[in-house]
C-alpha positions in Angstrom: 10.2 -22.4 3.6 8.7 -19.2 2.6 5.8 -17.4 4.4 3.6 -14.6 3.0 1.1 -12.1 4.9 -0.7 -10.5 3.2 -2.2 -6.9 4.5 -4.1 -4.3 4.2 -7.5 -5.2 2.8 -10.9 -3.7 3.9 -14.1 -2.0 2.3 -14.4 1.3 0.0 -16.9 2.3 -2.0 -16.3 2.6 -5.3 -13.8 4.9 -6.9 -11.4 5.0 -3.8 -8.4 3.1 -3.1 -6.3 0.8 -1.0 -2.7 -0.3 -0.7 -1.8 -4.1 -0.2 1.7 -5.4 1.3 2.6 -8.6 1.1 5.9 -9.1 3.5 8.3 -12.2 3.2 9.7 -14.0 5.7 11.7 -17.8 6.4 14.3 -19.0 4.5 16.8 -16.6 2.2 14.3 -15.2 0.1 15.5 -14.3 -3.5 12.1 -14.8 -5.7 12.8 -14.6 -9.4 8.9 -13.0 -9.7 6.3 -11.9 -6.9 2.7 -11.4 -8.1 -0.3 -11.0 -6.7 -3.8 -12.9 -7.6 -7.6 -12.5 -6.5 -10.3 -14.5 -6.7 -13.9 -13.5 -6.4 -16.7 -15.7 -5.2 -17.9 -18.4 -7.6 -15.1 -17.2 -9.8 -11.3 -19.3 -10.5 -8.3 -17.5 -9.0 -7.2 -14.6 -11.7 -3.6 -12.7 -12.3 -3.7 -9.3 -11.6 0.3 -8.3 -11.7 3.6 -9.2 -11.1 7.1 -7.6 -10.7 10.3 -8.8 -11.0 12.7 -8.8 -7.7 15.9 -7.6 -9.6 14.8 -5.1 -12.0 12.0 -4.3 -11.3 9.8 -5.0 -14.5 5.7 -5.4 -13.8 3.2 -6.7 -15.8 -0.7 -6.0 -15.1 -3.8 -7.8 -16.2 -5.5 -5.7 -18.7 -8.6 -5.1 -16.1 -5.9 -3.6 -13.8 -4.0 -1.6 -15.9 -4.3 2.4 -15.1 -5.3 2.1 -11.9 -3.2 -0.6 -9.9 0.4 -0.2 -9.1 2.7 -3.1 -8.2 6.0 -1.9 -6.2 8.5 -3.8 -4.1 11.0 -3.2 -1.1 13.8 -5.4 -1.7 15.1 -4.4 2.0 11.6 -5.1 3.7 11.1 -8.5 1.3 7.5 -6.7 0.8 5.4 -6.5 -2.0 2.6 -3.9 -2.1 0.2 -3.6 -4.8 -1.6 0.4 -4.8 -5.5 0.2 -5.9 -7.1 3.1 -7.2 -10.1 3.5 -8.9 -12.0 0.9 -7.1 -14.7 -0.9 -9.0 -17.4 -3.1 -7.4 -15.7 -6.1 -9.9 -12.4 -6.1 -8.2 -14.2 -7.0 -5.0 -12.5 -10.6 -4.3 -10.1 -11.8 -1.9 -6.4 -10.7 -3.2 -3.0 -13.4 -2.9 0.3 -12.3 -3.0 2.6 -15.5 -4.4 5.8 -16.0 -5.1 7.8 -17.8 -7.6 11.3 -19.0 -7.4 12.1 -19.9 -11.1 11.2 -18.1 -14.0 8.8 -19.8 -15.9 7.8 -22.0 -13.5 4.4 -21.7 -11.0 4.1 -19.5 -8.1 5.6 -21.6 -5.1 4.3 -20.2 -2.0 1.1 -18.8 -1.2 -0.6 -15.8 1.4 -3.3 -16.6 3.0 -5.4 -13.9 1.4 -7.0 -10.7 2.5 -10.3 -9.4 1.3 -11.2 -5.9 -0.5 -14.8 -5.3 -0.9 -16.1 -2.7 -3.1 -19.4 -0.9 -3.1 -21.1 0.7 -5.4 
């Protein structure tokens, strides 16, 4: 079993920036992909990016792009995603996920931590 906590959430007004971590602990962990997901209220759970554990590669949502950086710490098992350029629509409460096998879905969930926004 895998467990994710997510951290580092909070309110900023608009145009400044957080940094999210996302650290691993339980069984051997060796994800094939980490990403992290939001999900705003009224509004279905979205991708926002996603990085590779060997090799690094990322991949952003194109609302993201420019202004949020995924990173990892293979030594720390911990994900971070930096958020700059905060807009009002990226308030929602960010999930880091993991996924064991490439292609398949995300396996293990964080419980979320909120990032509010203001304009």
């Amino acid at each position: 079993q895998v467990q994710l906590v997510e951290s580092g959430g909070g309110s900023v007004q608009a145009g400044g920036s957080l940094r999210l971590s996302c650290a691993a602990s339980g069984r051997t962990f060796s994800p094939y992909t980490m990403g992290w997901f939001r999900q705003a209220p009224g509004k279905d759970r979205e991708f926002v990016a996603s990085i590779r554990w060997s090799g690094g590669g990322t991949y952003y949502a194109d609302s993201v792009k420019g202004r949020f950086t995924i990173s990892r710490d293979n030594a720390k098992n911990t994900v971070y995603l930096q958020m700059n350029g905060l807009k009002p629509e990226d308030t929602a409460v960010y999930y880091c996920a993991s996924r064991i096998i490439a292609g398949s879905s995300f396996d293990y969930w964080g419980q979320g931590t909120q990032v509010t926004v203001s304009s």
